[in-house]
C-alpha positions as CSV (number, residue, x, y, z in Angstrom):
1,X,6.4,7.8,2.5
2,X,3.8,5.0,3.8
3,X,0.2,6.3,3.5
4,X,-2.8,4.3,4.7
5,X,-6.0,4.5,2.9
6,X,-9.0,3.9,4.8
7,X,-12.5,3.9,3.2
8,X,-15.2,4.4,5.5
9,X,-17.5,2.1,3.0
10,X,-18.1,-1.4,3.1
11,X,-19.9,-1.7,-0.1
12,X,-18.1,-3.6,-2.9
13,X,-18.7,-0.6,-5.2
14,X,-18.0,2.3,-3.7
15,X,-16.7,5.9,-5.0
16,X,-15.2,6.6,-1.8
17,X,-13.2,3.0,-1.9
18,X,-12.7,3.9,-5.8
19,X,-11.4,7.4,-5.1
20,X,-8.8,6.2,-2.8
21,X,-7.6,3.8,-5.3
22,X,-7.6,6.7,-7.8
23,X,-5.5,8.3,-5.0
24,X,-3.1,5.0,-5.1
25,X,-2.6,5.1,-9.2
26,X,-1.8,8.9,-9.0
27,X,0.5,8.7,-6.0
28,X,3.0,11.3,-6.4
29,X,7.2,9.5,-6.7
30,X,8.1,8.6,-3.1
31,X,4.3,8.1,-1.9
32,X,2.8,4.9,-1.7
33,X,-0.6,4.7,-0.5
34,X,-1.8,1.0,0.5
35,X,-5.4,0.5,1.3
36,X,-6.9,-1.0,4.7
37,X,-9.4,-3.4,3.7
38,X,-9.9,-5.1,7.1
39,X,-13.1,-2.4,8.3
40,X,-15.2,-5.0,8.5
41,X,-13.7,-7.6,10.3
42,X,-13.1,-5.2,13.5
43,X,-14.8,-6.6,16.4
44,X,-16.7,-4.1,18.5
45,X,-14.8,-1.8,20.3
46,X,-14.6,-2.5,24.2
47,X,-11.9,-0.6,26.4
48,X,-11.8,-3.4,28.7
49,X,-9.9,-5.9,25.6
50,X,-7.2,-2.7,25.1
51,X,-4.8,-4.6,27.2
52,X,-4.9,-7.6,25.6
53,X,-6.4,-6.5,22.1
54,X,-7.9,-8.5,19.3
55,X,-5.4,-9.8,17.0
56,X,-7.5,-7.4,14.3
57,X,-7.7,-4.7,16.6
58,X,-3.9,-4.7,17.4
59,X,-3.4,-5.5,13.1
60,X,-4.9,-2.1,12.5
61,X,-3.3,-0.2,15.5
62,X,0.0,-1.3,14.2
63,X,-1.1,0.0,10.3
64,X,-1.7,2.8,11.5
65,X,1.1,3.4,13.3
66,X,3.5,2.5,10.8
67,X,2.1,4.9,8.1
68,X,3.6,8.2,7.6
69,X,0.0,9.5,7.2
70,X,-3.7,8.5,6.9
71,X,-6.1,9.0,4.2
72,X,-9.6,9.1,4.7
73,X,-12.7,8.9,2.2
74,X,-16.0,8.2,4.1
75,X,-19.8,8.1,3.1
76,X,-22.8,10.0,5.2
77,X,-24.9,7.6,6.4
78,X,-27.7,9.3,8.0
79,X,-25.8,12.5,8.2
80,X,-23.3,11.1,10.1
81,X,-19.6,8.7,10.2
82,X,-21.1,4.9,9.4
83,X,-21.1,2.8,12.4
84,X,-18.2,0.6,11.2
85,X,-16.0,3.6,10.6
86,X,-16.5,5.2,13.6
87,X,-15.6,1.9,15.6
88,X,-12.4,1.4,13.2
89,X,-11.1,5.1,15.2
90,X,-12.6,3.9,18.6
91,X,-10.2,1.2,18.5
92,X,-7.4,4.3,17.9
93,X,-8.0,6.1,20.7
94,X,-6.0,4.3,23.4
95,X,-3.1,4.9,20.8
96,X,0.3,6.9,22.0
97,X,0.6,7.1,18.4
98,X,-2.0,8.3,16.7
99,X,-2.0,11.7,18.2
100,X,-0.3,14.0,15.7
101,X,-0.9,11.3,12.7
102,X,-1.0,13.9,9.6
103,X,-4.7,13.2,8.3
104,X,-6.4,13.9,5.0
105,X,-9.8,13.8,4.2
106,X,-11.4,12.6,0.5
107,X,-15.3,13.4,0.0
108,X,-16.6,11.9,-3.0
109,X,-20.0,13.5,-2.5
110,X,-20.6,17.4,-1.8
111,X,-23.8,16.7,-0.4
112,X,-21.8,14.4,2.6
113,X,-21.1,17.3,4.4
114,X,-22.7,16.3,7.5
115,X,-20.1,13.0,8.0
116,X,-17.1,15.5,7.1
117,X,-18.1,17.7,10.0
118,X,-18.7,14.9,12.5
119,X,-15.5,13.3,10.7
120,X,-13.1,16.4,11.4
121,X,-14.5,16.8,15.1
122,X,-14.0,13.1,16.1
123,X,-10.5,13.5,14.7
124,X,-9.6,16.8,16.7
125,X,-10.8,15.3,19.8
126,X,-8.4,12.0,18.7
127,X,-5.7,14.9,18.3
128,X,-4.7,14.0,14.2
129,X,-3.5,16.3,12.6
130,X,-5.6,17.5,9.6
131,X,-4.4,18.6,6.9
132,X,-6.5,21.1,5.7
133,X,-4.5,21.5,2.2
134,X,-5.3,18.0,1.5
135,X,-8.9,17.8,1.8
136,X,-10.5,17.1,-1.3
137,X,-14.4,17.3,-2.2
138,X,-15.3,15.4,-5.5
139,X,-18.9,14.8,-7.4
140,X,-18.4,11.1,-7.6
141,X,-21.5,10.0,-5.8
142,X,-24.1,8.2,-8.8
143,X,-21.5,8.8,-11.1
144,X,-21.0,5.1,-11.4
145,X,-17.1,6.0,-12.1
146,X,-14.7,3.6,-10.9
147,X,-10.7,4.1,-10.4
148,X,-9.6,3.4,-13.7
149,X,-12.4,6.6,-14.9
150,X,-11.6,9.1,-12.1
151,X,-7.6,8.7,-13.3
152,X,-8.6,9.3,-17.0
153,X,-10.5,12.1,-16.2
154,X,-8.2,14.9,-16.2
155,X,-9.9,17.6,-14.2
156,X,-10.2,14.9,-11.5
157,X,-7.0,13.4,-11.8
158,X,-4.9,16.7,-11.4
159,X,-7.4,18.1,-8.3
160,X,-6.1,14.4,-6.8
161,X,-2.7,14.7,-8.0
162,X,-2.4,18.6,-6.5
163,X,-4.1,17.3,-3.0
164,X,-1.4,14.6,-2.4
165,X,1.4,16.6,-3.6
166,X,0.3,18.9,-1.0
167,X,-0.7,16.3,1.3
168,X,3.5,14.8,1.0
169,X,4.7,18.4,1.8
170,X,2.9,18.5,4.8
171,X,4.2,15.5,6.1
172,X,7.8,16.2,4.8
173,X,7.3,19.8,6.7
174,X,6.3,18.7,9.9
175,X,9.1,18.2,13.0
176,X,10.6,14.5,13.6
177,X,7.8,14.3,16.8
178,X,4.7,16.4,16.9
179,X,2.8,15.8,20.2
180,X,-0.2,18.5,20.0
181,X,-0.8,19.1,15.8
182,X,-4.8,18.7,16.7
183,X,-5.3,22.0,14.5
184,X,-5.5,22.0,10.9
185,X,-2.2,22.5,8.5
């Protein structure tokens, strides 16, 4: 099972970027979660270039087509989705294949509450499926923790561990093709 991990942070230290990669170290046998680190480099979404997309564009159309599910950990910036992030699923929503893509969401700040909501309604609208089971709320933000402490904590590790196993089993349970799974698992 092919997961994409998409942090909605561009900063170099980041505890959403850090969570997901505390997410790829405690990857449940059979899960491998590989990290999309090409947000930045997106050009500005235009519907008029869908047809003959940007070689970066069409790069992470095909990623996330090809993964099995998508895992999300994104900042609030000014109690909404960062700009960069919210052009990244622009460029998704042309997509015949996105709709139905089993989606998890990370928060590593309960304070970000604001992005989460604006996060899960873009993604409705975009028709993913959400996997309620697998969202996942962590106190990282100023905790300066990077991957290597969020695994070694053991509280943390087995809240990430528990969200992926369930996060696999939703995937595993859902049909072969799923063209309306907007609502939440």
């Amino acid at each position: 099972m092919i997961i994409l991990s998409v942090s909605g942070s561009l900063r170099t230290v980041s505890s959403n970027t850090s969570l997901l990669e505390a997410a790829r170290r405690l990857a449940p046998a059979g899960m491998a979660i590989t990290p999309y680190v090409d947000l930045a480099q997106l050009p500005h979404f235009n519907p008029d270039l869908e047809d003959a997309m940007p070689p970066p564009a069409a790069a992470w159309r095909a990623r996330v087509e090809a993964a099995d599910g998508i895992l999300i950990s994104c900042p609030e910036y000014a109690r909404g989705i960062p700009g960069s992030f919210k052009n990244a699923l622009d460029w998704l929503v042309g997509s015949t294949t996105f709709p139905g893509k089993p989606v998890a969401l990370f928060n590593a700040s309960p304070r970000a509450s604001a992005a989460q909501d604006a996060l899960r309604l873009v993604l409705t609208t975009m028709s993913a499926q959400l996997v309620d089971a697998a969202a996942l709320t962590l106190p990282l933000l100023a905790r300066g923790m990077d991957a290597a402490a969020i695994v070694s904590d053991p509280d943390l590790a087995r809240q990430i561990t528990a969200t992926l196993n369930a996060f696999a089993a939703a995937i595993r349970a859902q049909p072969a093709s799923s063209p309306d799974a907007s609502s939440g698992v």
